[in-house]
N, C-alpha and C positions, 0 to 999 in steps of 0.2 A: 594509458588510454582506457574509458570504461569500455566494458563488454557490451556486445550487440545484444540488447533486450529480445528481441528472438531468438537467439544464442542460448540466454541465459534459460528462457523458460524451453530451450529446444523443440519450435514451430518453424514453420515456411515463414515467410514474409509475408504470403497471401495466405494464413492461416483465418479461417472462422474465428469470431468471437468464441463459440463456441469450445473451438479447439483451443484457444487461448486459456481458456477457464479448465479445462480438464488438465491440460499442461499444468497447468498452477496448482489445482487440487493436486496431483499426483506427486509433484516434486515437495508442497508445505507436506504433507504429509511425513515426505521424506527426510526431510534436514530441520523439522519442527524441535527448537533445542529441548525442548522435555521430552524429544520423544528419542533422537535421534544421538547417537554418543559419536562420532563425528566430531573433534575437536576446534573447524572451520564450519559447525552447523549453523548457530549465531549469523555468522557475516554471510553465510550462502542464503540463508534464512531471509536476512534483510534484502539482498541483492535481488530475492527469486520476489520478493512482497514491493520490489520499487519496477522493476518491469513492468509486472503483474498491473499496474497502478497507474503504467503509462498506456500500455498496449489495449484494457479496459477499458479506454474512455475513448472514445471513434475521434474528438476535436483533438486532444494529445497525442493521440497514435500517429492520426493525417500530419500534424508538425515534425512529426518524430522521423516517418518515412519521410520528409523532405529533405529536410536539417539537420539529422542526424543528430547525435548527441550534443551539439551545440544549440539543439532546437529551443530550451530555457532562454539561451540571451538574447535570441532573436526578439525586437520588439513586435508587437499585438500588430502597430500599422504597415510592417515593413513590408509585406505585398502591393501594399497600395502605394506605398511610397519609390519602390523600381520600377513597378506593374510588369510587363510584358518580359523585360528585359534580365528579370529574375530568374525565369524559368530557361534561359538558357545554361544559367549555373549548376542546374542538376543538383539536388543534397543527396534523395533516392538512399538514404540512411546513411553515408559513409562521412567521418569524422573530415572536418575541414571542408571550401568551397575554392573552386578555381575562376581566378578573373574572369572577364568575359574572351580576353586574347590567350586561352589557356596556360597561360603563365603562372606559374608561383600559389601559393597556399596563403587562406586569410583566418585566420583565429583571432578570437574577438578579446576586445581589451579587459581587464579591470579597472577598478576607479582607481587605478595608482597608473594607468596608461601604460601596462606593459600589453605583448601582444604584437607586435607588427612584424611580422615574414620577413625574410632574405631579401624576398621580391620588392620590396618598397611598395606595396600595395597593403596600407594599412586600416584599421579601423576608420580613421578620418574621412579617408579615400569614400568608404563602403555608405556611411551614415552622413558627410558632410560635405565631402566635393560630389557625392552622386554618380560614381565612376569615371572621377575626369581622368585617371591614370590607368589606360589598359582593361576598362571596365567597358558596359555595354551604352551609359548615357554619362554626357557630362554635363557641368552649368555649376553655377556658382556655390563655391563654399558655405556651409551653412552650420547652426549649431549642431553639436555631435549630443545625443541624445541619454540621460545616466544609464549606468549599468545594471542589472535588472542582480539582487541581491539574496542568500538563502541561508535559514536559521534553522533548528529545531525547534518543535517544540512536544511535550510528552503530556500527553493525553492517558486519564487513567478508561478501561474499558465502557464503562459506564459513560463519560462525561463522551466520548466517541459515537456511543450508542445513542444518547439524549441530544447531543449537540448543547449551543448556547451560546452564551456571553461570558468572556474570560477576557480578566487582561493577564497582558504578557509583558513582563522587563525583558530588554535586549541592551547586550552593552555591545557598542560598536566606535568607528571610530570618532563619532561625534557624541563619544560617554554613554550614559545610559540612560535609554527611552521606552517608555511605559506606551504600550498598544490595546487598543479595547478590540478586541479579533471578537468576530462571530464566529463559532465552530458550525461546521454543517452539521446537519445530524446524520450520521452513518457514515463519519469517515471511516477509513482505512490506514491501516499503517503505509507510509510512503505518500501515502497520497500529500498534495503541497494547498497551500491555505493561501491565496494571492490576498494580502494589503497593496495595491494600487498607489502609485506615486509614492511609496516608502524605501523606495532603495536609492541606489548610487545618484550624485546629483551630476548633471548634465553642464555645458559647458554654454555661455553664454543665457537667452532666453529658451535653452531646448528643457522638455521636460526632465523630473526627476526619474529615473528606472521602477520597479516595483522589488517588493520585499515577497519573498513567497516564506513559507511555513512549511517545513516537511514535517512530519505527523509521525510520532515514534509512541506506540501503543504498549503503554508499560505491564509488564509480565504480572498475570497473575492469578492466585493461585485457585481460583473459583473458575476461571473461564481462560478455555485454549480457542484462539481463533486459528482459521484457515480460509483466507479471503474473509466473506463476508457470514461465514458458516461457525456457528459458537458451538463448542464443544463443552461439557461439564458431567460431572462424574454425580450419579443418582443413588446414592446410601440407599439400599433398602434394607428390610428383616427378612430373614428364609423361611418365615411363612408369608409374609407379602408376596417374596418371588416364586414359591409353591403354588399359592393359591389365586395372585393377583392380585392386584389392588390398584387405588386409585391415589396418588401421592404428591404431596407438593412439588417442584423443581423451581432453585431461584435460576432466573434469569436476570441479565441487564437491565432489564422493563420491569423488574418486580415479578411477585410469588406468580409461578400459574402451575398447572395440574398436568398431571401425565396418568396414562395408564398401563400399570406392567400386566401385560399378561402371564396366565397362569403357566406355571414353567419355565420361567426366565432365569439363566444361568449369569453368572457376571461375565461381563463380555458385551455383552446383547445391546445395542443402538438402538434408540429410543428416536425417532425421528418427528419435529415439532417445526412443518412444515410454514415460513414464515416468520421465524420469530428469533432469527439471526437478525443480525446487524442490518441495518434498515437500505434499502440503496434509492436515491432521488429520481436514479435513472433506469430504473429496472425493478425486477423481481428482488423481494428482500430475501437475506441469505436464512440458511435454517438452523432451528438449533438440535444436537443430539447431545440427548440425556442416553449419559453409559450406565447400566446398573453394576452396582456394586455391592455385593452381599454381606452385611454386617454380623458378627454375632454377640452376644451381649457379653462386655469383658467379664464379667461377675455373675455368677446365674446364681437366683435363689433356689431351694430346698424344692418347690415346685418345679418348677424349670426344667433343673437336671434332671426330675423324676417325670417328663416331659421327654424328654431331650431321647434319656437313654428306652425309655418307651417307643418309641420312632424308632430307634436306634435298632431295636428286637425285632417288631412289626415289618419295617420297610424292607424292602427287595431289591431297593436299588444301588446300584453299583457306581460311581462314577469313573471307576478306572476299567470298565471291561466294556473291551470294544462294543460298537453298534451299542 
């Protein structure tokens, strides 16, 4: 059984959005696999970035609190399709739904038709007779509607960032088929990519299910995310960070400029308000540029007679307190 996505990111039910997003910043931080040595940080990683990714978006959240973790195979029309009669089923997050004569447990089928409870109240029942068996409406048997179906697919950071047009091979069990997906621009990892009418086929004239896309943001070595917030490490020189300066930083979006102020140790977060991962629905994430202090692997004859001049001159200490 998966974990309760509130669980996972540890919030209330009724937590803020906001609280949702600090929850998530505070734990990527934590089990971030280049950060974190944690030998389950990886799969806690992905687990803490797929919640993260439902609980974020208010339309996924509202299905999720209903339907609970079955909330993916519910079909788009299936409120309008019980209407009134739904909502005595209660989801209120917890795995599986009870008839309407509180009887027995319903899990939903795959396209190979497994799925149906103890109780004899099965898929069919739920999508096709309409609740004729112990549910809240009956009437006539009708087509059972395809199963709604899910794939990877690995987005490099950039192509995430710009969004576009990409096709996709999938092998499935009708072999393999080529897909022309629009990326959004600014996915996220976990987040799902819906192709419509591309999943499980349905039985008689019902439709086909949808094909969704889960979104797996390939590790790499230029750029750490966390949510929507880009991380990247800023090479400087130790008179750049002495003195300041004003410095390239690549980002996703191409070259832009940062300013280290004078006296910047390595460590120091560089904060380039904006210019994270883009979001459709909101405030775009930010990026921090870390400084990093270089020294030249080879000094010339000047240099060193540079270097150890400083060396005489300065008074500063970096190992004594204060």
């Amino acid at each position: 059984m998966a974990r309760d996505y509130y669980d996972v990111l540890g919030v209330q039910r009724n937590a803020s959005n906001e609280e949702i997003q600090q929850a998530f910043r505070k734990l990527a931080r934590k089990y971030h696999p280049d950060i974190s040595k944690d030998p389950q940080a990886e799969e806690r990683f992905k687990e803490i970035n797929e919640a993260y990714s439902v609980l974020s978006d208010p339309d996924t959240r509202r299905r999720y609190d209903r339907f609970g973790e079955n909330f993916r195979q519910i079909p788009e029309d299936f409120e309008e399709r019980v209407g009134a009669g739904a909502g005595a089923w209660g989801g209120g997050g917890r795995p599986g739904w009870s008839t309407g004569d509180g009887g027995g447990r319903v899990r939903f089928v795959s396209d190979h038709g497994e799925g149906f409870d103890d109780s004899g109240f099965g898929f069919e029942d739920l999508f096709g007779g309409m609740f004729g068996r112990g549910g809240v409406r009956s009437g006539p048997r009708g087509p059972i509607p395809g199963a709604d179906q899910e794939a990877e697919i690995q987005l490099s950071v950039e192509e995430a960032y710009h969004g576009g047009k990409r096709s996709v091979t999938l092998a499935g069990p009708e072999g393999q088929r080529t897909y022309d997906v629009r990326i959004p621009r600014g996915v996220v990892d976990g987040q799902r990519i819906r192709l419509a009418g591309e999943g499980g086929h349905g039985s008689g004239e019902a439709p086909r299910g949808d094909l969704y896309l889960r979104v797996r943001i390939k590790p790499d070595s230029r750029f750490r995310l966390e949510g929507r917030d880009i991380h990247v490490v800023l090479p400087v020189t130790p008179w750049e960070a002495a003195l300041g300066a004003t410095v390239p930083v690549t980002t996703p979006g191409g070259a832009a400029k940062v300013t280290v102020p004078g006296g910047s140790s390595s460590g120091r977060r560089l904060r380039l308000r904006g210019e994270g991962m883009p979001n459709p629905k909101g405030a775009d994430g930010d990026l921090y540029a870390e400084v990093r202090i270089m020294v030249p692997p080879r000094l010339s004859d000047r240099e060193r007679e540079l270097f150890e001049e400083l060396g005489t001159v300065s008074q500063f200490d970096p190992r004594k307190p204060g």
